[in-house]
TORMIZA-353950 format. One record per residue (C-alpha): x, y, z; residue in three letters. Coordinates in nm, 2 decimals. Layout:
<recs>
@c1=X c2=Y c3=Z type=ala;
...
</recs>
This chain:
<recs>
@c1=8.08 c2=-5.84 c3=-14.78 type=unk;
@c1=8.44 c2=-5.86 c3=-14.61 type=unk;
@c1=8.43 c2=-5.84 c3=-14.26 type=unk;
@c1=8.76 c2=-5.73 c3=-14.08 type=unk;
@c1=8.80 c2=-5.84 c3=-13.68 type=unk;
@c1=9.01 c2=-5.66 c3=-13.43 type=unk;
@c1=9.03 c2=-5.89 c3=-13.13 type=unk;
@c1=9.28 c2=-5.97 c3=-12.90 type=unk;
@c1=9.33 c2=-6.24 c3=-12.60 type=unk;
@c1=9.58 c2=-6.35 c3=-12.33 type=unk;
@c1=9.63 c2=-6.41 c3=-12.02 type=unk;
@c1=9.60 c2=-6.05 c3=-11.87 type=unk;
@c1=9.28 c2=-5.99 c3=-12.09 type=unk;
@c1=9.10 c2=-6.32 c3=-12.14 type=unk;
@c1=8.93 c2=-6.55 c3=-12.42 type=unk;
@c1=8.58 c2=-6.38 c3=-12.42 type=unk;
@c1=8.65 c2=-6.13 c3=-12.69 type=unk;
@c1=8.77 c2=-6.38 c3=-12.92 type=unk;
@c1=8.56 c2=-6.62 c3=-12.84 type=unk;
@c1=8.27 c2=-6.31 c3=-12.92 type=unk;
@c1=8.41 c2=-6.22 c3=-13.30 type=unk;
@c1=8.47 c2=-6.62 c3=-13.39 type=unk;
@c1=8.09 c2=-6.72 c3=-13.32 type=unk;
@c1=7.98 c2=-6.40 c3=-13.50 type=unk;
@c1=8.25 c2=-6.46 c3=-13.81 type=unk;
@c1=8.14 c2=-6.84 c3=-13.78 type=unk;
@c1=7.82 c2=-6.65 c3=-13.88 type=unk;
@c1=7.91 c2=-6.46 c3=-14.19 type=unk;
@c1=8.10 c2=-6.77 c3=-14.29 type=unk;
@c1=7.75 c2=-6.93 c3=-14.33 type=unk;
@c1=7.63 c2=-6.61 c3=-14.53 type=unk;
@c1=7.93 c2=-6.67 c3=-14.78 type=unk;
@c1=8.11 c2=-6.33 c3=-14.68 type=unk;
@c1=8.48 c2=-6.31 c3=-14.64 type=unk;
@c1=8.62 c2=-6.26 c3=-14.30 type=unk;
@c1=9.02 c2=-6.15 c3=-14.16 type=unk;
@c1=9.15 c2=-6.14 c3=-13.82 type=unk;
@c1=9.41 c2=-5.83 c3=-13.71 type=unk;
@c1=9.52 c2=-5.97 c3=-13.40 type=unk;
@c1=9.83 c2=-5.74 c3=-13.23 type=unk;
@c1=9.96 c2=-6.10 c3=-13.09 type=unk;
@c1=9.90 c2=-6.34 c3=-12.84 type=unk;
@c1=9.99 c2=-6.70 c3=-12.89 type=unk;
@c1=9.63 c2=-6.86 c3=-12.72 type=unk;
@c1=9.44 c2=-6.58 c3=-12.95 type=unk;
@c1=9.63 c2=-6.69 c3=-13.29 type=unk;
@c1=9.60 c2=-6.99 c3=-13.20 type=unk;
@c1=9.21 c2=-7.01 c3=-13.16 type=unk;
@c1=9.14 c2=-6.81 c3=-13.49 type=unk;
@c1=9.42 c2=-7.06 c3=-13.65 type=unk;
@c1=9.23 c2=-7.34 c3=-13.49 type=unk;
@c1=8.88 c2=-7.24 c3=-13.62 type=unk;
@c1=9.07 c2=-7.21 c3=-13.98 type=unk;
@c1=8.99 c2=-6.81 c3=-14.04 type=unk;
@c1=9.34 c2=-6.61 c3=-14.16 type=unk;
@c1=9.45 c2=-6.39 c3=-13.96 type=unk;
@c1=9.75 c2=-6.11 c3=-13.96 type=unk;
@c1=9.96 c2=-5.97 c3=-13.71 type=unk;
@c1=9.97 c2=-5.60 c3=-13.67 type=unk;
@c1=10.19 c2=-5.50 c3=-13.39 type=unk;
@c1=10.13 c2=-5.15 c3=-13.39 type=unk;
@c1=9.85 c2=-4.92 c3=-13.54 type=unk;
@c1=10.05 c2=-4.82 c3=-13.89 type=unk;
@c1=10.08 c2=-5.16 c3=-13.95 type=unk;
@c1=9.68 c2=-5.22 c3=-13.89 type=unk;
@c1=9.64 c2=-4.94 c3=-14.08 type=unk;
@c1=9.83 c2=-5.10 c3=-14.36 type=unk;
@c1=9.65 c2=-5.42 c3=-14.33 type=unk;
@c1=9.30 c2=-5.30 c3=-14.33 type=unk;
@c1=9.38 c2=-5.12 c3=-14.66 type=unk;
@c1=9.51 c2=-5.45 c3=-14.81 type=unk;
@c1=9.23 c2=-5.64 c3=-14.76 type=unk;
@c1=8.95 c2=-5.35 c3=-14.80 type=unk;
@c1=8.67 c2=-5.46 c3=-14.56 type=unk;
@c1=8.33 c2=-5.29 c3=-14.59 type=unk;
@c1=8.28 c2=-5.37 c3=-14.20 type=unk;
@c1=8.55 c2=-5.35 c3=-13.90 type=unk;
@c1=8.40 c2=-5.54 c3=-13.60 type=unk;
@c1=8.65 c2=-5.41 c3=-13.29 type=unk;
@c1=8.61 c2=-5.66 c3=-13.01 type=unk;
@c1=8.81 c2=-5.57 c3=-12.76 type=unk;
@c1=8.76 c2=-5.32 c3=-12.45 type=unk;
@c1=8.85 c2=-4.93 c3=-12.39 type=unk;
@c1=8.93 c2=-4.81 c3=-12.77 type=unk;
@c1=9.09 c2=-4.50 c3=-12.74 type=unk;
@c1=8.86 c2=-4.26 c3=-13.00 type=unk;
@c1=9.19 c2=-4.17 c3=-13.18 type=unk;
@c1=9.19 c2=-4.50 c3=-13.30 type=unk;
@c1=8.84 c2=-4.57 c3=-13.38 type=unk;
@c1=8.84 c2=-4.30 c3=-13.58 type=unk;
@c1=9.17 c2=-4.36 c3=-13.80 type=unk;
@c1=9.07 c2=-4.72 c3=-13.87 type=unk;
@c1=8.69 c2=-4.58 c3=-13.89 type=unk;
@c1=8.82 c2=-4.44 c3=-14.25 type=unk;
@c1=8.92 c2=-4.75 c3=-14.38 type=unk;
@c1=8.60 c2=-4.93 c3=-14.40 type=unk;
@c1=8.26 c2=-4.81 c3=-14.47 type=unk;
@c1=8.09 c2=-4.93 c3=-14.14 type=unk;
@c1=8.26 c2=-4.96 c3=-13.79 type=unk;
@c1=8.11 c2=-5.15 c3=-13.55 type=unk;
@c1=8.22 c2=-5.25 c3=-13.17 type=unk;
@c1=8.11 c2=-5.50 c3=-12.93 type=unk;
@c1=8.16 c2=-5.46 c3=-12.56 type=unk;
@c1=8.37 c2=-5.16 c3=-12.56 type=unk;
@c1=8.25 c2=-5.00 c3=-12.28 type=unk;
@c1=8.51 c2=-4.68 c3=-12.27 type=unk;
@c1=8.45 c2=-4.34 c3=-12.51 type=unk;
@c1=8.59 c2=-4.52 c3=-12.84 type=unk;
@c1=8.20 c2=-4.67 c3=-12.80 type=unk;
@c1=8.05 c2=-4.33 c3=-12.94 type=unk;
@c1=8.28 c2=-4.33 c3=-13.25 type=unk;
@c1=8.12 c2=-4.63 c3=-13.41 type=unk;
@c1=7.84 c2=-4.65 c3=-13.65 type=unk;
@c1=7.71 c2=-4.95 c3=-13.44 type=unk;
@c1=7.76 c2=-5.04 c3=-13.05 type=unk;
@c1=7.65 c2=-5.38 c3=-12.98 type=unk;
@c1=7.71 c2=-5.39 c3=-12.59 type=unk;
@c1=7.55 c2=-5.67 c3=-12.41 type=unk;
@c1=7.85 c2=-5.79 c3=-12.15 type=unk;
@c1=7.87 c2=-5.40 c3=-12.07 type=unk;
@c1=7.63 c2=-5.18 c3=-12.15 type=unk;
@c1=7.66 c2=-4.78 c3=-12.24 type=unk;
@c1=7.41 c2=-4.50 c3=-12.34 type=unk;
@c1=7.30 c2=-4.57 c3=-12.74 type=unk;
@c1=7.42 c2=-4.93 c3=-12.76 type=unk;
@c1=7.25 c2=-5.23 c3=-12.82 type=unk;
@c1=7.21 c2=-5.42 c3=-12.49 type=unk;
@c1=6.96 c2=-5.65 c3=-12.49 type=unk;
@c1=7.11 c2=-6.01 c3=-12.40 type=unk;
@c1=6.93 c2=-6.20 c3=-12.70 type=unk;
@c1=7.20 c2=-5.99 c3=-12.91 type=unk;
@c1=7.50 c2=-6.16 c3=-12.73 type=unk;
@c1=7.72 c2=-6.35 c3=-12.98 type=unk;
@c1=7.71 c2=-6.75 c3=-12.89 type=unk;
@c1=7.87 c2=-7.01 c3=-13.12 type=unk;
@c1=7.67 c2=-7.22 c3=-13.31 type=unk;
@c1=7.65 c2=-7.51 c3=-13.08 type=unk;
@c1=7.46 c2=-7.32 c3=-12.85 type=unk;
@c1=7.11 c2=-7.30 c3=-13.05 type=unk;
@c1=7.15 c2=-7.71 c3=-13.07 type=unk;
@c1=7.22 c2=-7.71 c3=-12.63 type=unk;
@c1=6.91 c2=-7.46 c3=-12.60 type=unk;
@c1=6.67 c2=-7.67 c3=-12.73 type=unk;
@c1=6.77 c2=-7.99 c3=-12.56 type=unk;
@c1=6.60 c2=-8.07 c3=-12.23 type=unk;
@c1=6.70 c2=-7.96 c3=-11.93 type=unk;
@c1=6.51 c2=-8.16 c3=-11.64 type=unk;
@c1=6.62 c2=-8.11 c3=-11.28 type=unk;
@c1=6.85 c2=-8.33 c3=-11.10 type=unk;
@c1=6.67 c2=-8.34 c3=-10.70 type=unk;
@c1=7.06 c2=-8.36 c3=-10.63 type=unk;
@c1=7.30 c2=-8.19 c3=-10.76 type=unk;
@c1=7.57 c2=-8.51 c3=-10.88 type=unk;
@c1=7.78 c2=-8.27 c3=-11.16 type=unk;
@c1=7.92 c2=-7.95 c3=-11.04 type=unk;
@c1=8.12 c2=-7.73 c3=-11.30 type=unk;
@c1=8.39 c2=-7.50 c3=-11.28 type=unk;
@c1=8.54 c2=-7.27 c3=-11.48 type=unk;
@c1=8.64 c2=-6.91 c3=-11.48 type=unk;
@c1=8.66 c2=-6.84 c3=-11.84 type=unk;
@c1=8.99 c2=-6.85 c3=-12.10 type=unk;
@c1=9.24 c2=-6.71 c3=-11.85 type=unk;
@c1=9.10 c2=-6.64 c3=-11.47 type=unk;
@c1=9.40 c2=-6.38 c3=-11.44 type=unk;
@c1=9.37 c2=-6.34 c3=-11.10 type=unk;
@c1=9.40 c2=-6.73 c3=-11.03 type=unk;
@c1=9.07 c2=-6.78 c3=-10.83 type=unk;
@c1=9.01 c2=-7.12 c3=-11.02 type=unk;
@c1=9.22 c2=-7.26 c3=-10.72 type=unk;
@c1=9.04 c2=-7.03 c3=-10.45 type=unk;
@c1=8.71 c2=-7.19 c3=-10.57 type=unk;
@c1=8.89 c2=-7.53 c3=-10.58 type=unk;
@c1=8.97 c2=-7.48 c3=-10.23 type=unk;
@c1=8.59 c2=-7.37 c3=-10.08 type=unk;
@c1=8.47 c2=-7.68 c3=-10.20 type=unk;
@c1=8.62 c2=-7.84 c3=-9.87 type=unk;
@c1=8.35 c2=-7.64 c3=-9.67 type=unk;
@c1=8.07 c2=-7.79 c3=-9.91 type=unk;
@c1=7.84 c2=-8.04 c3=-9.71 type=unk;
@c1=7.72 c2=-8.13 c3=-10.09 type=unk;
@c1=7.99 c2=-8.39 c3=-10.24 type=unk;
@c1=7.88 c2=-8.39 c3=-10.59 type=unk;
@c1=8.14 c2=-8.50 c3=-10.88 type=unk;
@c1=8.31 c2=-8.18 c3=-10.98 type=unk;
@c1=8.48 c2=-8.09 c3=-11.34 type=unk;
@c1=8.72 c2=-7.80 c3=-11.35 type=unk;
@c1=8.78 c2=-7.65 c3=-11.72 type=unk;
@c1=9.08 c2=-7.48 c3=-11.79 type=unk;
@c1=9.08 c2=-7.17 c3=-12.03 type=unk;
@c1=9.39 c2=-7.17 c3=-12.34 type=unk;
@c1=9.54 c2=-6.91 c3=-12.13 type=unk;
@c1=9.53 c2=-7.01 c3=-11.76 type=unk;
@c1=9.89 c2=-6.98 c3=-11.58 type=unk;
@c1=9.81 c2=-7.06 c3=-11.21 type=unk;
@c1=9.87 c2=-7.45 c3=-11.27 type=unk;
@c1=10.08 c2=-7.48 c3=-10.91 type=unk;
@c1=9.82 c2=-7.29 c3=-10.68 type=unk;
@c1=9.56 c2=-7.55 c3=-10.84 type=unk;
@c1=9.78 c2=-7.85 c3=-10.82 type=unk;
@c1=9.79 c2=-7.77 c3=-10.43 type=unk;
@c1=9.38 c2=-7.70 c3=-10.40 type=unk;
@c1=9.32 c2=-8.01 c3=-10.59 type=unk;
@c1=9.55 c2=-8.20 c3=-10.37 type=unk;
@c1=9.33 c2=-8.11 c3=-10.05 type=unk;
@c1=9.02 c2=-8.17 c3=-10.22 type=unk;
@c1=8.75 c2=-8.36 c3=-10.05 type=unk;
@c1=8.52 c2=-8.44 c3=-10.34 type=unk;
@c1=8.63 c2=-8.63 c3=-10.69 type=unk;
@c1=8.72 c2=-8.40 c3=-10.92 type=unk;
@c1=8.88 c2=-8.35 c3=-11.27 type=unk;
@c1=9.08 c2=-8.11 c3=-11.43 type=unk;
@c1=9.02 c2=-8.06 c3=-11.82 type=unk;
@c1=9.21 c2=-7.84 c3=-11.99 type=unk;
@c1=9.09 c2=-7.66 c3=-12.36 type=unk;
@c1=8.77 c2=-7.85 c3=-12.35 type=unk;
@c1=8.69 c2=-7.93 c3=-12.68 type=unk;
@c1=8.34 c2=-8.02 c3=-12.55 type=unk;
@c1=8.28 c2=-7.74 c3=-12.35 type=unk;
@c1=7.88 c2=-7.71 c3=-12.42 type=unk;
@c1=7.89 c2=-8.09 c3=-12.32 type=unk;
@c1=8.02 c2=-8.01 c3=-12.02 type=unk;
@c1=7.74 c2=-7.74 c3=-11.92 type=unk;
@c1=7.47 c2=-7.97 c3=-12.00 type=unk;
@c1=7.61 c2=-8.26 c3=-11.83 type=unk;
@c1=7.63 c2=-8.03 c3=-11.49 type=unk;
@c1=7.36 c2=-7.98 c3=-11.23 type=unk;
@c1=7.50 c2=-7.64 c3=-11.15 type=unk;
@c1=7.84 c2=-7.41 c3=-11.21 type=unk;
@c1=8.05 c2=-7.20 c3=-11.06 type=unk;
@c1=8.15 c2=-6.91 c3=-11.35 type=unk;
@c1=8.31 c2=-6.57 c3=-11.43 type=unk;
@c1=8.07 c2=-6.29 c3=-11.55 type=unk;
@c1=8.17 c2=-6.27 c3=-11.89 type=unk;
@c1=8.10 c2=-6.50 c3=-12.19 type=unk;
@c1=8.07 c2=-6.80 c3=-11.99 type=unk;
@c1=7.80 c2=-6.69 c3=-11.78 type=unk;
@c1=7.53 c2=-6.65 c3=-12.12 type=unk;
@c1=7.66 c2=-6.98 c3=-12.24 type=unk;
@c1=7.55 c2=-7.11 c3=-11.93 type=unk;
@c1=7.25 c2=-6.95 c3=-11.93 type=unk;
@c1=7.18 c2=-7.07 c3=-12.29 type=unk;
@c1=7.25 c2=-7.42 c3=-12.16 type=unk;
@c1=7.02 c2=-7.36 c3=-11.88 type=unk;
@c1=7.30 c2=-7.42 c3=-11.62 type=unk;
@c1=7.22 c2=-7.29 c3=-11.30 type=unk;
@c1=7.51 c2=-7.12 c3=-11.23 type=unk;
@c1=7.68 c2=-6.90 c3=-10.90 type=unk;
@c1=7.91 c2=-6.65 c3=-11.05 type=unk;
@c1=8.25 c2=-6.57 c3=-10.90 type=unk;
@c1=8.35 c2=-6.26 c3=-11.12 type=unk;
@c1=8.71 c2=-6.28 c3=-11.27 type=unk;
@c1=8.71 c2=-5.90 c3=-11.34 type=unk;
@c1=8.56 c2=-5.64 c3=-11.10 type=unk;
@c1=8.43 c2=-5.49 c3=-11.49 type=unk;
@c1=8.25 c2=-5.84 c3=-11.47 type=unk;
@c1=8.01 c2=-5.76 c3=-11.15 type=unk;
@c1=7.75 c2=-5.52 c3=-11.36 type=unk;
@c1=7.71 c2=-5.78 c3=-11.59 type=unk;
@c1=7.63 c2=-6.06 c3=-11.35 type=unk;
@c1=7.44 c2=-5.82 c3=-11.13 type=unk;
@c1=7.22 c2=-5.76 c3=-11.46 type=unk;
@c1=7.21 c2=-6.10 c3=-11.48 type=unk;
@c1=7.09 c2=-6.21 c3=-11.12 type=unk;
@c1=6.88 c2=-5.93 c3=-11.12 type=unk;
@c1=6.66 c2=-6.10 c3=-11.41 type=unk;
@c1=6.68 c2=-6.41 c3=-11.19 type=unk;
@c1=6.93 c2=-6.64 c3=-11.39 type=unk;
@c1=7.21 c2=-6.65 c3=-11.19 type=unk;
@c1=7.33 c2=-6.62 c3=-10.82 type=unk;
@c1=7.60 c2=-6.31 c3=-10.78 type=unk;
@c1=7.85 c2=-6.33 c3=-10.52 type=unk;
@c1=8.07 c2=-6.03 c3=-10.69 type=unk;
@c1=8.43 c2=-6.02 c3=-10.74 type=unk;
@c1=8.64 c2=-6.29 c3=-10.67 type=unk;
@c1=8.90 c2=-6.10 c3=-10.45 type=unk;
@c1=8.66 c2=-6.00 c3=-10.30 type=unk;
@c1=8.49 c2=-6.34 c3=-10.19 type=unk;
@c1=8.56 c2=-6.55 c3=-9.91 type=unk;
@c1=8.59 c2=-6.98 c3=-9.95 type=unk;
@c1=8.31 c2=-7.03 c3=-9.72 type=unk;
@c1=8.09 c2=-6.75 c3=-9.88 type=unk;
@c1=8.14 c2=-7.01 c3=-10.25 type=unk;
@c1=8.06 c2=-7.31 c3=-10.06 type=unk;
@c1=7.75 c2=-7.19 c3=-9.89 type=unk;
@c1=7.56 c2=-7.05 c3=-10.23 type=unk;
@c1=7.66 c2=-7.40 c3=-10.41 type=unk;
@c1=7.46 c2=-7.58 c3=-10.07 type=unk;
@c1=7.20 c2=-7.35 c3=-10.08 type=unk;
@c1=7.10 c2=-7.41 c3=-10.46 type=unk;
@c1=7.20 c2=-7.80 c3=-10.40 type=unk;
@c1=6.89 c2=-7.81 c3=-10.14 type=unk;
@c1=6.65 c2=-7.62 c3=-10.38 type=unk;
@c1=6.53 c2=-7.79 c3=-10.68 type=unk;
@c1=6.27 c2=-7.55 c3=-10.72 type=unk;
@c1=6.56 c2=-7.23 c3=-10.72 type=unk;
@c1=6.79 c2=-7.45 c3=-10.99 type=unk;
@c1=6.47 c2=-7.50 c3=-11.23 type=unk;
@c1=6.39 c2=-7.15 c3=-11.22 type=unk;
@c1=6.76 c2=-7.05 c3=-11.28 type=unk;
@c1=6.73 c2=-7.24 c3=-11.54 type=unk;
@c1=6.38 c2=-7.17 c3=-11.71 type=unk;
@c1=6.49 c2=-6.80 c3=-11.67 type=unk;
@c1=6.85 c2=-6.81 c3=-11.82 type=unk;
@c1=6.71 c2=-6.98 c3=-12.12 type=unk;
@c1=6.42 c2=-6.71 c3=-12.16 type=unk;
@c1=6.71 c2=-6.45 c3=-12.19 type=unk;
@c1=6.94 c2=-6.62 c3=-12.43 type=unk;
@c1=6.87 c2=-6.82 c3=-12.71 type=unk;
@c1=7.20 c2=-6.91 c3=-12.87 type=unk;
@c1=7.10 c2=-6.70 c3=-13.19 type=unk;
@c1=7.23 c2=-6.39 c3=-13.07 type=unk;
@c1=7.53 c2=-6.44 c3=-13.37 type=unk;
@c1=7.25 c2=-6.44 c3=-13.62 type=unk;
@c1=7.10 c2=-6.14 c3=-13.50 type=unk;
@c1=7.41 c2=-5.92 c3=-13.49 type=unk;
@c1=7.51 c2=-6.04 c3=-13.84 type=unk;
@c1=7.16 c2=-5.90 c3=-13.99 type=unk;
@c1=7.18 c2=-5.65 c3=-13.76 type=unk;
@c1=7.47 c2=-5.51 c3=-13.92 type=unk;
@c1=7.41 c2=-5.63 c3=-14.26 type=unk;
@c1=7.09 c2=-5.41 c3=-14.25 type=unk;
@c1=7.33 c2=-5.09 c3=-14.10 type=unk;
@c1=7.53 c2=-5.17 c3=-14.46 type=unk;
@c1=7.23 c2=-5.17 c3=-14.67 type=unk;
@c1=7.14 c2=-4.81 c3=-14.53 type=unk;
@c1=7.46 c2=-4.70 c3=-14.61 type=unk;
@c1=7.43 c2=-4.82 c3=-15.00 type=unk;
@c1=7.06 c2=-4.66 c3=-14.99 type=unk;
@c1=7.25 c2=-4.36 c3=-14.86 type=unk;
@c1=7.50 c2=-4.31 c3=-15.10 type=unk;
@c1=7.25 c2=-4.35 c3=-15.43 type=unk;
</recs>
């Protein structure tokens, strides 16, 4: 098969979506099919796909996608990106033979053969979190052991590939309220841009802390920590997988279904949009799960219930089986 992905990432958008079509390409790489990246720019999203050694091509506007989709003749386009208009949905819809979209939560959803939606769910799509698209690593982290720390000695941070709103540094800043004084790691996405607000917040800082930008270890880093403080997109089912406990601060106000979902099934702690959250609010969740054990473990045991790390796996045969139908069809 050839397998055509329509991503994009920045700073304004975030890493998730790219993140999203490189552990399912990773995927059909394994199966032997041939895979392309249309990508309408973005220096941190080239230089990912670049970095995980797929080919991509730039298409700055939609004749010029057009144009590249009929070069390389896919017989899938995955579209991972958010809000598709339907116009163009359906004028790249007739250069493949199935169109599929993953977490497009607008109307272009309806226009696809196959909706896998698990970061946002809509009417018809597949939702169920044991589809969400993980990278590899993540099957290895879920089957590791997770025991729980009586203290919590490793606290994580991260707010995904961009945090566009800067609240990396408002987080940063709460932990001076935490009675908790736990060793505290701070990942930086490929496309964060609030370096002075943090260089300030980490200069008041009570607790140790270190900043790590691009982790290339980044599932290391999850199980190494006691607990996190996340985003609600990708990030929060890689904890999850992990079996992080984790307190979500969400990066997009798009984000807070998803983590509401997701605290609802009791494996995370929600505290809603990050504009929206106050310092103290951050630092009093982190002590409340620091003194319970027996809240982190449960976290935990849940997240890991709901995601697997093979959701890539599934998706692929998912839509490999979609493609078969179609071949039945037209015999």
């Amino acid at each position: 098969m050839r397998i055509a992905f329509r991503t994009e990432g920045n700073h304004q958008q975030g890493m998730g979506d790219v993140w999203g079509a490189v552990a399912l390409a990773d995927e059909f790489a394994r199966c032997g099919d041939e895979t392309r990246f249309l990508l309408s720019g973005g220096d941190e999203a080239c230089a990912v796909i670049a970095g995980r050694g797929y080919r991509s091509a730039l298409v700055p506007d939609l004749d010029a996608e057009v144009a590249a989709l009929r070069a390389f003749r896919p017989d899938v386009i995955v579209v991972n990106k958010l809000r598709n208009d339907p116009s163009y949905l359906r004028r790249i819809r007739d250069c493949c033979g199935l169109l599929v979209t993953m977490d497009d939560d607008g109307d272009g959803a309806s226009c696809a053969d196959l909706a896998i939606n698990v970061l946002y769910p809509v009417a018809g799509a597949v939702m169920d979190p044991e589809y969400i698209a993980l990278r590899e690593e993540f099957q290895a982290l879920h089957r590791l052991p997770r025991p729980v720390n009586p203290r919590v000695e490793a606290l994580l941070v991260t707010q995904g590939g961009s945090d566009t709103y800067g609240f990396t540094p408002k987080i940063v800043r709460s932990l001076t309220h935490l009675r908790a004084r736990p060793h505290v790691t701070v990942v930086l996405g490929p496309a964060f841009r609030h370096d002075e607000n943090l260089r300030e917040a980490a200069a008041g800082c009570p607790v140790p802390l270190t900043i790590v930008r691009n982790a290339p270890n980044m599932g290391a880093l999850m199980v190494r920590a006691d607990l996190a403080i996340t985003a609600g997109g990708l990030t929060l089912f890689e904890l999850a997988c992990a079996g992080t406990p984790a307190v979500v601060v969400c990066g997009e106000r798009f984000e807070v279904g998803t983590a509401h979902r997701l605290a609802q099934a009791g494996a995370a702690v929600n505290l809603g949009f990050g504009g929206d959250v106050h310092e103290p609010q951050i630092a009093q969740a982190v002590d409340a799960l620091a003194a319970d054990p027996a809240r982190r473990e449960a976290l935990s045991l849940r997240g890991r219930a709901l995601v697997d790390g093979c959701g890539s796996s599934r998706v692929a045969a998912l839509i490999k089986e979609r493609w078969a139908r179609l071949g039945v069809a037209r015999v």
